[in-house]
C-alpha positions, 0 to 999 in steps of 0.5 A, a space after each residue: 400584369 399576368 406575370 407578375 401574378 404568376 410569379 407571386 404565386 410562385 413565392 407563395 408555393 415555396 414558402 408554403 412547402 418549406 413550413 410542411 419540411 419544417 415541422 417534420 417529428 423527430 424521436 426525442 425533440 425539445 419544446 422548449 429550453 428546459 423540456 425534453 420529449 421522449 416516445 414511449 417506443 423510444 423508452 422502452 427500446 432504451 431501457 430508460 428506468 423512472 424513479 425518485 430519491 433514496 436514502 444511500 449511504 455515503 463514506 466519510 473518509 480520511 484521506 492519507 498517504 504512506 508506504 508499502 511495508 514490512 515489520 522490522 523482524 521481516 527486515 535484516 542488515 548483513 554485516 560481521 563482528 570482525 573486518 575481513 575481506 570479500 572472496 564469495 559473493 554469489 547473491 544479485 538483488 532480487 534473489 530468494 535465500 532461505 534461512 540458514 543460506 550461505 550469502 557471503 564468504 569473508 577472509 582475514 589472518 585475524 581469524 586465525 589468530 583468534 583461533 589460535 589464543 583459543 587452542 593455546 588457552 584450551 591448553 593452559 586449562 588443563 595444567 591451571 585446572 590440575 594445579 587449582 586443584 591440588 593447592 586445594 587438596 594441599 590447602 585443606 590438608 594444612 599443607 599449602 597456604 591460603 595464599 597459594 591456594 587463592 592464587 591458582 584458583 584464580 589463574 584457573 578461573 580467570 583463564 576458564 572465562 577468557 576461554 569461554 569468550 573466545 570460544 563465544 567469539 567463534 560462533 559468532 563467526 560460524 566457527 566450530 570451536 571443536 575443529 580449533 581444539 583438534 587442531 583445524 584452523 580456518 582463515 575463512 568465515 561464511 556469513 548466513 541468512 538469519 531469515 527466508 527473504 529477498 536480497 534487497 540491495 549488495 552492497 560489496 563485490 569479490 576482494 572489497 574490505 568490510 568493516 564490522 560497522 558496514 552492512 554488506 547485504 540487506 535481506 527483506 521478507 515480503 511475506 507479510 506486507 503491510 500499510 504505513 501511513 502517516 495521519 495528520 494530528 487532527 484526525 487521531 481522534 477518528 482512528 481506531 482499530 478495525 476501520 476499512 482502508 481504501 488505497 491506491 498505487 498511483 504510480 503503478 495501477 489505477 486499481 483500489 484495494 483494501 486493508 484494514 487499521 490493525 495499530 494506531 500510533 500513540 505518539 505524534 512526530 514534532 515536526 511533521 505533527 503526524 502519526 503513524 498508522 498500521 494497516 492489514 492488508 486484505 489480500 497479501 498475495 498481491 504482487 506489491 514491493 517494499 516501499 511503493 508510495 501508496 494514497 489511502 482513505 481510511 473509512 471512519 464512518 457511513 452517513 445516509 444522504 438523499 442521492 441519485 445514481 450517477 446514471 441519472 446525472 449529466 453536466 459537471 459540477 455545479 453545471 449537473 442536472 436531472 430530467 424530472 418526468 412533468 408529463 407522460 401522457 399521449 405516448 409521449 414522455 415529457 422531461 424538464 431539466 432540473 438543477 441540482 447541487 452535488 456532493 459526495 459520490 460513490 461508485 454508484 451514487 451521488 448526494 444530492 444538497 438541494 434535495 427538497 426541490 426533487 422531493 416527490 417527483 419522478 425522475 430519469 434514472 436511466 438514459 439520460 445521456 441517451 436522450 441529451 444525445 438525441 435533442 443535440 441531434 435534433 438541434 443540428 437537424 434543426 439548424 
């Protein structure tokens, strides 16, 4: 019977010193499912930061897609007015050409013979020229006939505008119709850069056949870069010039950057049933090539919604919640989770849909997650 006394007090010691281990404090412990406790030393060394709801304002945005771009007068095709082939092509793409610069060199028999009408027609001017002029002189003396008179002016002037395309053919050539008059034929036209750009694409190498329909360079001037977007026909009515573009290049940088709507187009594509956006950059000096795919919201007006900063909201989604302050005395601060809906955000704030539940009271702004971590700890000491 002693035994068994002893024994039972033995249990009973046990029990009693495992309840004292059990109600040991921790920093932030929890009373209950929705409570969360805080010591005032803890929120202070935090930095935790009480506040209420405010007016902020919020973007309303249309979202779109396009391109980096250049206008058309910063663009141009290389091509001839006359077939030849390549002997000189020093230019790889990527390389920088001012105005003015050889780019391709190109060689055909037909240039010489072109030259050559020029020279022998240059010639025949002189003596249809002299010979105008005296059926002239003839003419009006009564001595020649009208006939004869009509005849060499028009052998003269016929000739003299047959001379004067021929010599427009050869500058649009690049060949100085002077040489040709003094006797200096060339087999060979160069082709020059009709703006300062980079080559963009080559299309022939040494010895190829052109054709005046081919484009054998194409030249882009990046100087001034701009946004194309494309707007569903929906949102036209929004547009209009001045308005903030945000974009990103997905494929290349995750950083945003901004333009501006500097033209709306006024005429919608019948098959897409979109229409085209013309934006400003803010920074030219980007780093950016002609025809990166871009995401772009173009910024149409602000609102001002009842929000929170993002800092004071943990959980996702429909799941998000805040800590509203229920209780701060004893040096102890006693947070209940409330649910809240979410909807636009910013970079610092998030709207708040059901803000009427919030309406007065004082809530966390800061170390929320701080105090979440906390009172997971405390549940895994617990358990």
């Amino acid at each position: 019977m002693k035994n068994q006394v002893i024994f039972l007090m033995l249990i009973l010691t046990f029990i009693s010193c495992k309840n004292e281990s059990s109600q040991e404090p921790v920093e932030a412990s929890t009373t209950n499912e929705s409570e969360i406790t805080a010591t005032k030393e803890q929120f202070e060394n935090e930095k935790m930061v009480l506040g209420k709801l405010s007016n902020q304002s919020f973007e309303q945005a249309i979202l779109t897609s396009g391109m980096i771009d250049v206008p058309p007068h910063n663009k141009a095709n290389i091509s001839t007015f006359m077939g030849g082939y390549v002997v000189k092509t020093p230019l790889l793409v990527g390389d920088r050409v001012r105005q003015g610069q050889l780019l391709v060199t190109l060689e055909n028999t037909d240039y010489v013979e072109l030259q050559q009408q020029y020279l022998e027609l240059t010639e025949q001017l002189a003596y249809l020229k002299n010979e105008f002029e005296r059926q002239k002189t003839l003419y009006d003396e009564k001595i020649s006939s009208q006939k004869n008179y009509l005849q060499a002016e028009s052998n003269y002037k016929s000739s003299l505008a047959h001379q004067n395309g021929l010599k427009k053919k050869l500058q649009m050539l690049n060949i100085n119709p002077v040489n040709v008059e003094n006797g200096q034929f060339t087999s060979t036209i160069n082709l020059y850069a009709p703006i300062d750009g980079n080559v963009s694409k080559v299309n022939v190498s040494n010895g190829s056949y052109v054709s005046p329909a081919d484009v054998i360079l194409e030249l882009v001037d990046t100087d001034h870069i701009h946004l194309e977007l494309s707007v569903f026909e929906k949102d036209i009515m929004h547009l209009k010039k001045g308005q903030t573009i945000r974009f990103k290049i997905p494929e290349a940088s995750n950083e945003t950057y901004e333009a501006e709507v500097h033209l709306v187009g006024t005429t919608i594509d019948e098959t897409t049933r979109r229409v085209k956006v013309h934006g400003h950059l803010k920074n030219e000096n980007e780093p950016f090539a002609v025809g990166m795919f871009v995401e772009a919201s173009i910024i149409t007006s602000h609102e001002e919604q009842p929000a929170l900063p993002n800092l004071a909201i943990a959980g996702l989604g429909n799941d998000s919640f805040v800590l509203v302050l229920s209780d701060s005395s004893n040096d102890v601060y006693t947070f209940e989770k409330q649910a809240i809906n979410v909807g636009k955000t910013s970079e610092t704030y998030t709207q708040i849909l059901n803000s009427e539940a919030l309406e007065g009271k004082t809530i966390l702004l800061k170390g929320i997650d701080k105090l979440i971590m906390d009172e997971d700890s405390s549940k895994g000491q617990n358990h």
